[in-house]
Structure formats: structure tokens, C-alpha cells
N, CA, C and O atoms as a Tinker XYZ file with bonds, in Angstrom:
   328  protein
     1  N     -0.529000  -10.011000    3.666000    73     2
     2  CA     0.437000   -8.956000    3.519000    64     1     3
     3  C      0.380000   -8.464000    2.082000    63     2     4     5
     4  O      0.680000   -9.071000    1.054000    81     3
     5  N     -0.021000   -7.370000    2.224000    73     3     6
     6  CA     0.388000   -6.521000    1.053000    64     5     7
     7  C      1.503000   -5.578000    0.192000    63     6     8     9
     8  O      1.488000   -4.388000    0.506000    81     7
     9  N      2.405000   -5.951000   -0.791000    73     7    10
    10  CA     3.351000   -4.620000   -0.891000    64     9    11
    11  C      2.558000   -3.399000   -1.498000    63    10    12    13
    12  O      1.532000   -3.442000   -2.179000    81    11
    13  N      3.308000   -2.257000   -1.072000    73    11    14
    14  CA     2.976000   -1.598000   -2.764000    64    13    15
    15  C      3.716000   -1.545000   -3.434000    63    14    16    17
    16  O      4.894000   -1.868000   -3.285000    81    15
    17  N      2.979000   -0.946000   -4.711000    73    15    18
    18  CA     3.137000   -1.373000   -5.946000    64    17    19
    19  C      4.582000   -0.476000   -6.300000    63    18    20    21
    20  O      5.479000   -0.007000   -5.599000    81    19
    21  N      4.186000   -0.519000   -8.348000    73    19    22
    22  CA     5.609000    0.416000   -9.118000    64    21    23
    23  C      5.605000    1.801000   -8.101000    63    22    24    25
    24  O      4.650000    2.187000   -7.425000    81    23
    25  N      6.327000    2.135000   -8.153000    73    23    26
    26  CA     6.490000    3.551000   -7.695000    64    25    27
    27  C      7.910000    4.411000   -9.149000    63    26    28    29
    28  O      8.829000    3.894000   -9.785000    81    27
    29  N      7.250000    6.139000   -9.075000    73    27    30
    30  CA     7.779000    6.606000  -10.290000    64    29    31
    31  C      9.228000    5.885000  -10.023000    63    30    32    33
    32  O      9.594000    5.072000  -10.872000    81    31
    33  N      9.927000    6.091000   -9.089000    73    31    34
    34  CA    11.598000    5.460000   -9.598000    64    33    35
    35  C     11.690000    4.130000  -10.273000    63    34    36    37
    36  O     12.318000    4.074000  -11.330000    81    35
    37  N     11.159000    3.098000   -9.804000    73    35    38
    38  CA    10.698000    1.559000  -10.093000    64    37    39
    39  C     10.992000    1.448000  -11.706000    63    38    40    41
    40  O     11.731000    0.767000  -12.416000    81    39
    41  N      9.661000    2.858000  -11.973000    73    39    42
    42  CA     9.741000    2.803000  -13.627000    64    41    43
    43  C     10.839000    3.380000  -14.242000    63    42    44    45
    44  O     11.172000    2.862000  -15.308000    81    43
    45  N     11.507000    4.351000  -13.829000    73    43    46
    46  CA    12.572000    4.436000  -14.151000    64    45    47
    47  C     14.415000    3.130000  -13.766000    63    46    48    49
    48  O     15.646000    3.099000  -13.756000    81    47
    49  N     13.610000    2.638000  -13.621000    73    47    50
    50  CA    14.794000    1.256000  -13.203000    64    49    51
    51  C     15.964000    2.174000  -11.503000    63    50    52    53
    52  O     16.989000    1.943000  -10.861000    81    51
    53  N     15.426000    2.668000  -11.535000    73    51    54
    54  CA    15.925000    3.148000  -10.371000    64    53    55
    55  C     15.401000    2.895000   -9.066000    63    54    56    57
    56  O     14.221000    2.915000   -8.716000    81    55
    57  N     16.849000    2.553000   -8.110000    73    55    58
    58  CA    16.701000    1.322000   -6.770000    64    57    59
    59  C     15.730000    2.964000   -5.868000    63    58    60    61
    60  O     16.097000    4.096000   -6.183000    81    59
    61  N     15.083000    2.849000   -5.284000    73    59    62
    62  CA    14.436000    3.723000   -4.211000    64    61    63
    63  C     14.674000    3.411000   -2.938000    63    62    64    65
    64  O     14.705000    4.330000   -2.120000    81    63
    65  N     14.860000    2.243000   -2.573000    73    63    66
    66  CA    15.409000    2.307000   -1.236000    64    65    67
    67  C     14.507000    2.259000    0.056000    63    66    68    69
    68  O     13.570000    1.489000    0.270000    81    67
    69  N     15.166000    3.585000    1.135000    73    67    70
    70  CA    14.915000    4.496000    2.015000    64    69    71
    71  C     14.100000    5.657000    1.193000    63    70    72    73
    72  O     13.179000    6.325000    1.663000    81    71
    73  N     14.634000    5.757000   -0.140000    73    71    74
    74  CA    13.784000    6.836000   -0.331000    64    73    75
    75  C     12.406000    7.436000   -0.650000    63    74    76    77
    76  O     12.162000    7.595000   -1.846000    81    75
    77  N     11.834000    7.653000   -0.104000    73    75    78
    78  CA    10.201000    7.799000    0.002000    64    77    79
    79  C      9.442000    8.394000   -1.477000    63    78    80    81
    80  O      8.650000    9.324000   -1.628000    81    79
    81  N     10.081000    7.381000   -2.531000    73    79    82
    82  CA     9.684000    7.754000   -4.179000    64    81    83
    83  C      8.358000    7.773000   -3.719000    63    82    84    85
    84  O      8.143000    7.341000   -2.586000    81    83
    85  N      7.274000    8.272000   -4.517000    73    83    86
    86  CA     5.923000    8.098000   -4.602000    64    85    87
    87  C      4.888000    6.803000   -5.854000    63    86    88    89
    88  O      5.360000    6.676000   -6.983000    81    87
    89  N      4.061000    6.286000   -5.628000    73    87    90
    90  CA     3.729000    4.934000   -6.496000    64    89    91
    91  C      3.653000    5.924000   -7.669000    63    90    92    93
    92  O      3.422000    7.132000   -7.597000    81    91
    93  N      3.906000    5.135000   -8.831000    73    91    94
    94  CA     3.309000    5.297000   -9.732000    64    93    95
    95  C      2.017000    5.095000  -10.396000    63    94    96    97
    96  O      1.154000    4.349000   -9.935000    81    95
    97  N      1.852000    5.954000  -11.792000    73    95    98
    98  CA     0.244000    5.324000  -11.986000    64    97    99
    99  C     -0.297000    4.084000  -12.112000    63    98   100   101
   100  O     -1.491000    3.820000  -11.969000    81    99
   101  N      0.936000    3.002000  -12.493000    73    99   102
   102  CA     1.187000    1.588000  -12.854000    64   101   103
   103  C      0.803000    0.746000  -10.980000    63   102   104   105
   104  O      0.058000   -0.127000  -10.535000    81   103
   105  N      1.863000    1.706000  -10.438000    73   103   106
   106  CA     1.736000    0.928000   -8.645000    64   105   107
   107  C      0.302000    1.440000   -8.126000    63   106   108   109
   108  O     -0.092000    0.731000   -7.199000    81   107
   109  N     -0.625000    2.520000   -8.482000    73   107   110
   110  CA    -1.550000    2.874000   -7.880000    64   109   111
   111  C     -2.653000    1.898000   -8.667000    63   110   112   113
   112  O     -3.625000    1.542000   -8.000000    81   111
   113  N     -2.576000    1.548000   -9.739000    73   111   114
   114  CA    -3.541000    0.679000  -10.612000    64   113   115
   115  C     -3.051000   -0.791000   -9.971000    63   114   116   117
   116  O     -3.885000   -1.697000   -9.982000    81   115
   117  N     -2.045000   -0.989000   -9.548000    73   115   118
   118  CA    -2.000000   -2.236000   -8.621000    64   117   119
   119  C     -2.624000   -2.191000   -7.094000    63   118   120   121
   120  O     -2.969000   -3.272000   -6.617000    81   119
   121  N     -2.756000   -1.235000   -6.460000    73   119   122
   122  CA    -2.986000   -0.797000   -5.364000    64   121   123
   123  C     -4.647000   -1.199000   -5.790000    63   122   124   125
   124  O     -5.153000   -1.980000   -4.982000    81   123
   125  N     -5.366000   -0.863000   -6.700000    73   123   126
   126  CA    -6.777000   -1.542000   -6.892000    64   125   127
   127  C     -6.591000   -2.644000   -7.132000    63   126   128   129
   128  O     -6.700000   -3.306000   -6.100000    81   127
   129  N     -6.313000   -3.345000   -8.137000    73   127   130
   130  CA    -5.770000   -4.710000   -8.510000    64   129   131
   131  C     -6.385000   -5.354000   -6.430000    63   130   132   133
   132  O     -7.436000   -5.576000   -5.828000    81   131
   133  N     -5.121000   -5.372000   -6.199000    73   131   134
   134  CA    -5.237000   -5.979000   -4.790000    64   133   135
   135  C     -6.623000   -5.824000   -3.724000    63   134   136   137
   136  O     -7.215000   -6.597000   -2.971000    81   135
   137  N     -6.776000   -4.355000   -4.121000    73   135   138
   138  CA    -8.182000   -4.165000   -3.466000    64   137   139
   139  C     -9.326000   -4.962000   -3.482000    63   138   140   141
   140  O     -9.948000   -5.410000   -2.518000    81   139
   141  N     -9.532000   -5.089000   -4.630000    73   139   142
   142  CA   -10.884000   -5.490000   -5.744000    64   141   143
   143  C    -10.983000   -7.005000   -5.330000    63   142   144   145
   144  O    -12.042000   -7.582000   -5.084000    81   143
   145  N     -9.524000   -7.658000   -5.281000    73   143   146
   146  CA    -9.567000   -9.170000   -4.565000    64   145   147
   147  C     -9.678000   -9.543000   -3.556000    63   146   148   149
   148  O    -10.139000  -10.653000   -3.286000    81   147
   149  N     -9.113000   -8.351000   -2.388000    73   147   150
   150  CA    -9.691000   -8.891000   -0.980000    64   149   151
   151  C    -11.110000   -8.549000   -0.863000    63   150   152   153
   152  O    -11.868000   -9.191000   -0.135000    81   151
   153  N    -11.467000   -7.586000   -1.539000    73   151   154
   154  CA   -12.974000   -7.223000   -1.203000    64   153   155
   155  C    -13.975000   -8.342000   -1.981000    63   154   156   157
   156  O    -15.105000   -8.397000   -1.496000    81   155
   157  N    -13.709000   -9.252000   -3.137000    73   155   158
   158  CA   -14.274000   -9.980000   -3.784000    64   157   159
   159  C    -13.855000  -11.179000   -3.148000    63   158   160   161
   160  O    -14.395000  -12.114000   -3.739000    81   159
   161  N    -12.949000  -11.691000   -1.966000    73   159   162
   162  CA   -13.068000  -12.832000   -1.530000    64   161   163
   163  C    -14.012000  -12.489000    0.479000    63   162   164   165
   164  O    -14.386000  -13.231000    1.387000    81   163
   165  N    -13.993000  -11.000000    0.247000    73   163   166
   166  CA   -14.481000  -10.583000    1.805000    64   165   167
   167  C    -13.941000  -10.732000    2.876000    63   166   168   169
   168  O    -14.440000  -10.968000    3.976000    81   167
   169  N    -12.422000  -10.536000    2.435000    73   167   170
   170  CA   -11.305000   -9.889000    3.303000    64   169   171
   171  C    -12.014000   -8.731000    4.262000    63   170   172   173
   172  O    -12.579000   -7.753000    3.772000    81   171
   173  N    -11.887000   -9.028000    6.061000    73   171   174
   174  CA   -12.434000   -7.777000    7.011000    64   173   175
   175  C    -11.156000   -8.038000    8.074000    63   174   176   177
   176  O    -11.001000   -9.172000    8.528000    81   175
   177  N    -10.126000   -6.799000    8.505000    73   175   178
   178  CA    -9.363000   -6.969000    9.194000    64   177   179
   179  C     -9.421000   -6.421000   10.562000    63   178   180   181
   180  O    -10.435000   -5.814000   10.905000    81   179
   181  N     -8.630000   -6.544000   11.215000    73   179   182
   182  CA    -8.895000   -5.921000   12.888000    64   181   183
   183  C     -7.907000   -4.781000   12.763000    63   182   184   185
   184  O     -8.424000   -3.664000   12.755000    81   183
   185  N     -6.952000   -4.823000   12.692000    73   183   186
   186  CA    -5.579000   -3.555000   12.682000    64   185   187
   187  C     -5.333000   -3.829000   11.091000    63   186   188   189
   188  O     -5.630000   -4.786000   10.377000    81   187
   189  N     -4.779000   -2.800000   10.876000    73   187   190
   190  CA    -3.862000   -2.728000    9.634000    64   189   191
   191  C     -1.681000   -2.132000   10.209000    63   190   192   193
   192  O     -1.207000   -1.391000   11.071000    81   191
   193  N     -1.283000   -2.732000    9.461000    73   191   194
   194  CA     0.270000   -2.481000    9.608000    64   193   195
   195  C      0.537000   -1.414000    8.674000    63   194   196   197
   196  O     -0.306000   -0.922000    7.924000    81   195
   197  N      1.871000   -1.047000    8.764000    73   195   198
   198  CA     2.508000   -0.364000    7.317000    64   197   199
   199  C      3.619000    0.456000    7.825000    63   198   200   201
   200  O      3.776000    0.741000    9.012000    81   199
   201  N      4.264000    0.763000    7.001000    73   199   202
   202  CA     5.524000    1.356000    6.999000    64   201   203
   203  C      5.299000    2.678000    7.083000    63   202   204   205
   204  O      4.184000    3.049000    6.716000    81   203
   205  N      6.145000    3.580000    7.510000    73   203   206
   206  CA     6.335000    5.133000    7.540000    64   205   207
   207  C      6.837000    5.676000    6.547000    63   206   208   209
   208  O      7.240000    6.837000    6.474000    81   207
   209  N      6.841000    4.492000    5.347000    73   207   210
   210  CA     6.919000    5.345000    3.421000    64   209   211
   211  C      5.665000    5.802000    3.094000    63   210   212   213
   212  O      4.765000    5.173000    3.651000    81   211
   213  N      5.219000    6.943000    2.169000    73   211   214
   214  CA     4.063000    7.522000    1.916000    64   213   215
   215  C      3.646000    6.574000    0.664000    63   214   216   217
   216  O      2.490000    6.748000    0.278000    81   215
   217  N      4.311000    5.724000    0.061000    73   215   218
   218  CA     3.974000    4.527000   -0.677000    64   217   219
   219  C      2.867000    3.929000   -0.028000    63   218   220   221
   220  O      1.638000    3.971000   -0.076000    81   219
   221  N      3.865000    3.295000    0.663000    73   219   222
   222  CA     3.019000    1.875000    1.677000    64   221   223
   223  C      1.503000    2.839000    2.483000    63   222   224   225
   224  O      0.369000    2.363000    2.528000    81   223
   225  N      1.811000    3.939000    2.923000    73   223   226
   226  CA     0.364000    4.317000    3.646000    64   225   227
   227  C     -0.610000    4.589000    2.366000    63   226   228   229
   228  O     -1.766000    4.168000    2.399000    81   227
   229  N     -0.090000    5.333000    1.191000    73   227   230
   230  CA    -0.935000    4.921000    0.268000    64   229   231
   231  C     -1.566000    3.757000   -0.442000    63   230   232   233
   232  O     -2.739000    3.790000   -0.814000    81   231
   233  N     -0.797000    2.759000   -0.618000    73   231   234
   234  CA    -1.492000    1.520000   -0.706000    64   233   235
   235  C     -2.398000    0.865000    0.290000    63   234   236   237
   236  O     -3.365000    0.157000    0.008000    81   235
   237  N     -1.946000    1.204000    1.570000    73   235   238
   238  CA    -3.206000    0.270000    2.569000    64   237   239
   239  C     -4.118000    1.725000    2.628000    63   238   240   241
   240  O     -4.855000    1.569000    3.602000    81   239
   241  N     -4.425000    3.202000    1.963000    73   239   242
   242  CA    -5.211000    4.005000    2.213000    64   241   243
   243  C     -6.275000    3.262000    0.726000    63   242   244   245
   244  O     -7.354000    2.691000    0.889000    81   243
   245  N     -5.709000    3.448000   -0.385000    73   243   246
   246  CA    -6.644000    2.903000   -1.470000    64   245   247
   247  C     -7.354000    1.012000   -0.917000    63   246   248   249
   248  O     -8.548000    0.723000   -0.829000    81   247
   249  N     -6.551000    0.369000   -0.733000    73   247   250
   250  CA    -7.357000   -1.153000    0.381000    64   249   251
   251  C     -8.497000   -0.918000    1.009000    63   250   252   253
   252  O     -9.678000   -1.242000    0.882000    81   251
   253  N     -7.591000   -0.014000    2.001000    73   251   254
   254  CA    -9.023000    0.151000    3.141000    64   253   255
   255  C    -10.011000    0.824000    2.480000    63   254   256   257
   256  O    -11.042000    0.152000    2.473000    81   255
   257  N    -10.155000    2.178000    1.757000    73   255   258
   258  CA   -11.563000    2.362000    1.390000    64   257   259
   259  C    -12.078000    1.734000    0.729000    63   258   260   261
   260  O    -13.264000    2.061000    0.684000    81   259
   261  N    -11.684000    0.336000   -0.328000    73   259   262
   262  CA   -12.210000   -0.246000   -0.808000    64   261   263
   263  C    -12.994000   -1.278000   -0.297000    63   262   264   265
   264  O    -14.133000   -1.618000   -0.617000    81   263
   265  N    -12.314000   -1.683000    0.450000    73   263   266
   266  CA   -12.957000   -2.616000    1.608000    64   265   267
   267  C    -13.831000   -2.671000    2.410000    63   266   268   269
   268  O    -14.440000   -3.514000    3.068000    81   267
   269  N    -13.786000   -1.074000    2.169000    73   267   270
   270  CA   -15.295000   -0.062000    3.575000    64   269   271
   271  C    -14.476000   -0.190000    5.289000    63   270   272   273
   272  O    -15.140000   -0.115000    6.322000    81   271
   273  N    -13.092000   -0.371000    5.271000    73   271   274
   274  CA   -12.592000   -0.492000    6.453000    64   273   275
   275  C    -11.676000    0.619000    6.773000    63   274   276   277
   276  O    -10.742000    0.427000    7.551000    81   275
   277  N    -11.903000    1.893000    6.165000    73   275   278
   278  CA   -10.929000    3.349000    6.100000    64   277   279
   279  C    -11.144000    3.857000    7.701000    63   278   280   281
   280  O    -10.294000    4.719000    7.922000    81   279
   281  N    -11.786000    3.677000    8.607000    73   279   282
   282  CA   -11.486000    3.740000   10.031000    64   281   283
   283  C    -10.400000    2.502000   11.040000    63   282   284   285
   284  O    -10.115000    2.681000   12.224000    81   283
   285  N     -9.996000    1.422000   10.289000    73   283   286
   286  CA    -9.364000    0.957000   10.890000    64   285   287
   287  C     -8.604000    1.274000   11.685000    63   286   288   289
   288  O     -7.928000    2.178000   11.195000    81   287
   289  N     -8.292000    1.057000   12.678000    73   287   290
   290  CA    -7.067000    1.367000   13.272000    64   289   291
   291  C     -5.357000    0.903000   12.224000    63   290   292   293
   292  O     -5.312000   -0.066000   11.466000    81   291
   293  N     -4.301000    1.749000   12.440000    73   291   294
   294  CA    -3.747000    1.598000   11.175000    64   293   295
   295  C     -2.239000    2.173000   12.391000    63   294   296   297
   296  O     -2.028000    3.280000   12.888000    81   295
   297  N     -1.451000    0.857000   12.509000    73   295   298
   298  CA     0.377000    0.795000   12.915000    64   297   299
   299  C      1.230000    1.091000   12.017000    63   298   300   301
   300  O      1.376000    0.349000   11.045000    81   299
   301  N      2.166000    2.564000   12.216000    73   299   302
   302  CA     3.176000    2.729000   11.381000    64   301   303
   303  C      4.125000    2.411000   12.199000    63   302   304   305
   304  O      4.066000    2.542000   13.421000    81   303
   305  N      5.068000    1.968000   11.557000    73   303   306
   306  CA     6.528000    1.306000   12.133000    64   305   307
   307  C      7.704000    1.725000   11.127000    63   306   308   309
   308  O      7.524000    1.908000    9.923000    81   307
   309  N      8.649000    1.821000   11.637000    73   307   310
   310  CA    10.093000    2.055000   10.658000    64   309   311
   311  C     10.453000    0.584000   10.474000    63   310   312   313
   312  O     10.844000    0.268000    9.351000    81   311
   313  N     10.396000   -0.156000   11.207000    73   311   314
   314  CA    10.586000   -1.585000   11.073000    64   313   315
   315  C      9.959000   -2.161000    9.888000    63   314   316   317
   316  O     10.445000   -3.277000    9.703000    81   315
   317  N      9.168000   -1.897000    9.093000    73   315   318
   318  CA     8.491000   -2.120000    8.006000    64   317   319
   319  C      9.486000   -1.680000    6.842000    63   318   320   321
   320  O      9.957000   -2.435000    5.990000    81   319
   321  N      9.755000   -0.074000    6.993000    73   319   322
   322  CA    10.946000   -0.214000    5.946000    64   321   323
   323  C     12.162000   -0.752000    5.563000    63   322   324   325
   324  O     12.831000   -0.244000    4.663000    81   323
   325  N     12.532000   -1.824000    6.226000    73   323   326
   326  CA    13.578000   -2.456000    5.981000    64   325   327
   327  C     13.093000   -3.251000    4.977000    63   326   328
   328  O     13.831000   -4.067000    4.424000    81   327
């Protein structure tokens, strides 16, 4: 399981919530961070999960192409944003 990362409110110490802040440059440089390690231990998945925040689909979108797995099949759920 992966989160994503800072997002701009985050850095501003501000709670985001429900609200669909966008990562920051700090959360998108984590979004590789994470990449770089599943692909260097040869992490290959069957489905991918994620939430219906444009955060979270951005973080498993930067994963998967790193991984070479950007066709995955890919579950959005509201159940994730809790």
C-alpha cells in the first residue's frame, strides 16, 4: 500500500480532508521516491486500487509508469477516501 505524498495544502499546514488539494512538488518527488523502490526490489502487480482523489490517482499514475505497469487494470473507490 501506497499513500500519496505532501500535497500543496499539507505544505501549507492545512487539514485537506475530502478536499481534492493537488500533491505538491515535495508529494510528487515522493511519488518517485516510492517508485524507484518497488521497481528496484521488482515489485509486478495484478490490479492496482486507489481512491477517487486526483492525488491518489496521481501517485499510483507516476508508480505504474515507472514500473512499466501503466496498463494495469486500476479500481477507484470512494471507500479509499476515508
Amino acid at each position: 500500500m501506497v499513500r500519496y505524498g505532501e500535497t500543496a495544502w499539507n505544505k501549507e499546514n492545512k487539514l485537506c480532508g475530502w478536499l481534492d488539494a493537488p500533491s505538491s512538488k515535495k508529494g510528487i518527488q515522493e511519488a518517485h521516491n516510492a517508485d524507484q523502490t518497488l521497481k528496484r526490489k521488482g515489485y509486478q502487480f495484478d490490479t492496482a486500487h486507489t481512491s477517487v482523489l486526483t492525488r491518489a490517482q496521481h501517485t499510483l499514475k507516476v508508480i505504474l509508469e515507472q514500473i512499466e505497469q501503466s496498463s494495469l487494470p486500476v479500481e477507484k473507490t470512494l471507500r479509499l477516501k476515508w
